[in-house]
N, C-alpha and C positions, 0 to 999 in steps of 0.2 A: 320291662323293655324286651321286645323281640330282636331276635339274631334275623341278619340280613339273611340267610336261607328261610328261613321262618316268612320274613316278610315277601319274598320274593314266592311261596307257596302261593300267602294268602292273595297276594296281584293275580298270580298267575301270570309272569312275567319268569321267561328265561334266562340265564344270569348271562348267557353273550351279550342279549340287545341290554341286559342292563348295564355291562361295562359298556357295551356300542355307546349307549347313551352318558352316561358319567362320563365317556372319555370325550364324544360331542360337548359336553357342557365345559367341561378343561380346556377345551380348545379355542371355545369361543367365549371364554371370559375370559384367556389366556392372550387372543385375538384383539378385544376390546382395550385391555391394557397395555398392550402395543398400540393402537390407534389413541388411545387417549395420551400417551407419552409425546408420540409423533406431535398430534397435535399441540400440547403445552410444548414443545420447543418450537414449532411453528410460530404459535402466539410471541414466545418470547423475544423472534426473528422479526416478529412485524412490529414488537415494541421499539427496536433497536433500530428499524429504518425509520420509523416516526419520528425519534428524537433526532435520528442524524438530518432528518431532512428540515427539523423542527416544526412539524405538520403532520396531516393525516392525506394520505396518498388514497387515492380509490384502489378499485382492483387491478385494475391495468399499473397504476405505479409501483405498486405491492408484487406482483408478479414479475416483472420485468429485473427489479433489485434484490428479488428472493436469486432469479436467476443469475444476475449479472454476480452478485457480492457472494451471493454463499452455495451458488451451484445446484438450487433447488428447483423441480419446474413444478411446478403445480397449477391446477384447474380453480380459475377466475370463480365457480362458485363455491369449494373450497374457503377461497381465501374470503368470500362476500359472510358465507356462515360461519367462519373464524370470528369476524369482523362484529357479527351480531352477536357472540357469546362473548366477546371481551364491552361491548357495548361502547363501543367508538365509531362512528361515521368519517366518513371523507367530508372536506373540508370543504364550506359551501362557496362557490366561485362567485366574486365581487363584480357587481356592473362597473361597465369603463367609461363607459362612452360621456364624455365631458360636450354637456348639450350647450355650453356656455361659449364656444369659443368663435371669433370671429370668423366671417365669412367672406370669399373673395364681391367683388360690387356686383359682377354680371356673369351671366354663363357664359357667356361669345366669350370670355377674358380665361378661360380656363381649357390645360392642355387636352388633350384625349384620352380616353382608356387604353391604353397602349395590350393592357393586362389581360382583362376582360375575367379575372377570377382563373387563370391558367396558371399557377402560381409556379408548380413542381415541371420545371422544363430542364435546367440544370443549375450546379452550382455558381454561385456569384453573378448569374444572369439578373436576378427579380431582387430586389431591394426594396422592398418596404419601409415604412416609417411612419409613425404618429407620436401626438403626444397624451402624453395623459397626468390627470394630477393624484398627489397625494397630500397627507398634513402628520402635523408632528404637534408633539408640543400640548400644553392644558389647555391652551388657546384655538388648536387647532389649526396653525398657520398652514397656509397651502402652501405647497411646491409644485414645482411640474417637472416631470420627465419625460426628455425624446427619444427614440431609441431608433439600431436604422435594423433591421433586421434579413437575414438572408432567408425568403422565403423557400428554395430547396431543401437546405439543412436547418434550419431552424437555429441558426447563431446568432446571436446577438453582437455586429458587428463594431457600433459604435454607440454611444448613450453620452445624455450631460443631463444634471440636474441642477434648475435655476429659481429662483424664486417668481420669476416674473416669464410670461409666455410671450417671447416675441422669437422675432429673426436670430435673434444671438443665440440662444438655445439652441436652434437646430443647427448654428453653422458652427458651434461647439462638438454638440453629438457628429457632425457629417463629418472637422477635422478629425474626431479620436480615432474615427474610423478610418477616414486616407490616410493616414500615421501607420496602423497597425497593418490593415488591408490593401491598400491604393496599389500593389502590384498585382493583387490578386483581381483586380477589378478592371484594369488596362485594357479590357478587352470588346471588340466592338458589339455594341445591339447590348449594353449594360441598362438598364432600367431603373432607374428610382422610381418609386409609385408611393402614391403618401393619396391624403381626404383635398379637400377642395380647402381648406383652412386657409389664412389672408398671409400667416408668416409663409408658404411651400408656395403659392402664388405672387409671394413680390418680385418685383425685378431683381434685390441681391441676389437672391435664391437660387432663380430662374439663369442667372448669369454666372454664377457656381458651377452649376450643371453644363452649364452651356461649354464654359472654356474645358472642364473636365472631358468634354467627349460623352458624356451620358445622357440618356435617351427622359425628359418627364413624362411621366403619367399619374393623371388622378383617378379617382373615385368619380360614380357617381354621385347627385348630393343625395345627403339623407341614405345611401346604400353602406353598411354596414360592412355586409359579406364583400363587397370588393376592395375590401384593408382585413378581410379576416387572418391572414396570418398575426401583426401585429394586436389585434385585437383580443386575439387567441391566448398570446404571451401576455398580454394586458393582465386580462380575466385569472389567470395561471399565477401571476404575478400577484396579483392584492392579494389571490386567498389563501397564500403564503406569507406573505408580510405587510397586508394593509394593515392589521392590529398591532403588529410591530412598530413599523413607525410608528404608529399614534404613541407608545411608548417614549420616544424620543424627546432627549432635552433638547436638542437643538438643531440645526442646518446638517450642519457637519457630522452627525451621529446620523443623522439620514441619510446621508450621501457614505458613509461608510459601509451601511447598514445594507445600501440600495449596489452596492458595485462586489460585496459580499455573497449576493444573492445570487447576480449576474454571473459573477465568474463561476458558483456553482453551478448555475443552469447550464454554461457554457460547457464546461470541463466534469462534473459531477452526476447530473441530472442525465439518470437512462429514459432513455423513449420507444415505446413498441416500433413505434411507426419509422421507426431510426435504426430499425434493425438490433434492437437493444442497443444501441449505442449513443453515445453523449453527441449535440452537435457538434464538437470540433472532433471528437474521434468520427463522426459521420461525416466529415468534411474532407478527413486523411484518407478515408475508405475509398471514397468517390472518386477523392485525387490517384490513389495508389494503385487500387485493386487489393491493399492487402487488408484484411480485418485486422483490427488492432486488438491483440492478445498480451498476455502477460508473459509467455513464453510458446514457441516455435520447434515440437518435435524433442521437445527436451533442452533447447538455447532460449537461456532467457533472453529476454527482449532488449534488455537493458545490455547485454554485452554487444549488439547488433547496432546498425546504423537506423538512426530515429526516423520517423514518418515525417515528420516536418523537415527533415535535410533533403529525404528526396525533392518534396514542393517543392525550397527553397533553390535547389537544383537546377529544378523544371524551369522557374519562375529565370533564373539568372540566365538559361541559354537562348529563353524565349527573349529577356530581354537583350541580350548580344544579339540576337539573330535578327529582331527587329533596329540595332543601332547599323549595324551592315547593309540593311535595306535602306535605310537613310541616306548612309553616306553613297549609296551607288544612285540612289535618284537626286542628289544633290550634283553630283559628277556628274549625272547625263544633262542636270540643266544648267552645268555652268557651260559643257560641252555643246549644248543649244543655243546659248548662250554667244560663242563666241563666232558658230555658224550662222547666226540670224543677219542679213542682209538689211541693208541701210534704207530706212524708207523712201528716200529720194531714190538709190536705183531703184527700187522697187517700181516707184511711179513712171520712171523713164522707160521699163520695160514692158509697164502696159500701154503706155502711151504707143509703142512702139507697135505692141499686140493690133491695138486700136486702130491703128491706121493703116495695118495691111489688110483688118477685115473688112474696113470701110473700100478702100482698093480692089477688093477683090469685089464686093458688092456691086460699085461702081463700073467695072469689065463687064460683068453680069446683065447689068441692066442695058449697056449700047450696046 
């Protein structure tokens, strides 16, 4: 064996560049083992949002919850070559579109495009809706679900699931919705937009709408993209829990199964495009101005007054304000009311008119 001066002759190598170099190799397998570490709690971050979501999220979902839940921000390809070394893919999105379902008789009988694919104008304005089916069961029994959805925030405002697809369904999903929403909606140039389907074209429907104050609009037929918010939530939807159901004994384990889902998407589920934020905290945002945080400067949030009391606030002056409008256009027309002159004088005074023009005519002409 040679002594390192020994060796370091025979190179003919200097002993600085060869510490330079030994202390270069320390460093960067030194380097290596820190990026290998990083990355295995990485992986182990992405295991943890998979199962809470009970799915595999792409990059965009994976980024978004790295951020929101555990304060991480990291690069989309990053997270895609994490993704190929633990050897899990994102979850493949389920077609929706249910080619089966009936059609209104004629086009003349069908409302307008009010929409036109303009979808993001503001909150509670564009309300979407379709329906879509699923099955349960060894049998495979179908179900159907409507849903009404708010196309600015992407909230799922109302749903019902039935076994059978008629009118009753959607005037199910439309009630849960005016129950929980119907102040937030009071407001004029509101839109329902749904497909050309025969239940969203009947007269109940059409006459729902109608006494409500809100504006229908349909789809082209056969146009897809102009019900694409729903459509979106559809496809989002199955590749989440279409395999799921299928799991299901019964109705009712679907229906628990399917409003489990909902409230996470609602309250749970971050979205880039949302400003990382859930649709209903993207709903307070919009309303507020304030981002909803977990704490404010050092005050937690929780000792503060909640986002939804302001709404509810907002919501309660707008409606006194509009019961005051009321009751003064009711006064001016009972006030009208008790000024309006009796049609019989009426007629005596044009008569009267009448016969001084004809008289004056009359001068006129001898």
């Amino acid at each position: 064996y040679f002594s390192e001066s020994a060796l370091l002759r025979m190179c003919k190598v200097s002993r600085s560049s060869f510490q330079q170099r030994k202390k270069s190799r320390l460093q960067e397998e030194k380097r290596l083992a820190e990026k290998k570490k990083a990355n295995d709690e990485l992986k182990e971050l992405l295991r943890k949002i998979s199962k809470k979501l009970g799915y595999v999220p792409g990059e965009r979902g994976f980024k978004v919850f790295l951020w929101r839940d555990f304060g991480i921000n990291v690069g989309r390809k990053l997270i895609r070559r994490l993704m190929d070394e633990m050897h899990i893919f994102a979850s493949t999105p389920k077609k929706d579109a249910y080619k089966g379902m009936a059609k209104h008789d004629h086009p003349c009988t069908a409302p307008d495009n009010l929409v036109n694919q303009n979808f993001r104008i503001a909150p509670r304005k564009i309300i979407c809706t379709d329906i879509t089916y699923l099955y349960f069961g060894v049998l495979r029994t179908t179900i159907y679900l409507c849903v009404f959805r708010d196309a600015y925030t992407k909230e799922i405002l109302g749903w019902a699931l039935k076994n059978l697809m008629t009118t009753a369904l959607i005037k199910e999903a439309y009630d849960k919705m005016m129950d929980k929403h119907g102040k937030e909606l009071h407001n004029p140039s509101v839109v329902i937009h749904s497909d050309q389907g025969s239940q969203y074209l009947s007269t109940t429907f059409k006459q729902i709408l109608e006494d409500d104050g809100f504006l229908q609009s349909v789809s082209a037929r056969g146009n897809s993209q102009d019900n694409a918010p729903v459509e979106s939530f559809f496809s989002r939807m199955k590749t989440a829990v279409l395999d799921l159901v299928a799991l299901c004994r019964n109705f009712e384990q679907s229906e628990q199964l399917i409003e489990g889902y909902i409230n996470s998407y609602n309250n749970e589920i971050y979205q880039l495009d949302l400003a990382g934020l859930t649709p209903h905290e993207f709903y307070l945002y919009c309303q507020t101005g304030i981002y909803p945080c977990d704490n404010y400067f050092g005050l937690k949030a929780t000792k503060m007054r909640s986002l939804e009391s302001i709404i509810r606030q907002k919501l309660a002056k707008a409606e006194e304000k509009a019961r005051k409008m009321r009751e003064i256009y009711q006064e001016r027309s009972r006030a009208s009311q008790l000024l309006r002159k009796d049609p019989l004088d009426i007629t005596i005074e044009d008569q009267k008119l009448l016969m001084r023009v004809i008289d004056r005519y009359t001068k006129h002409r001898d």
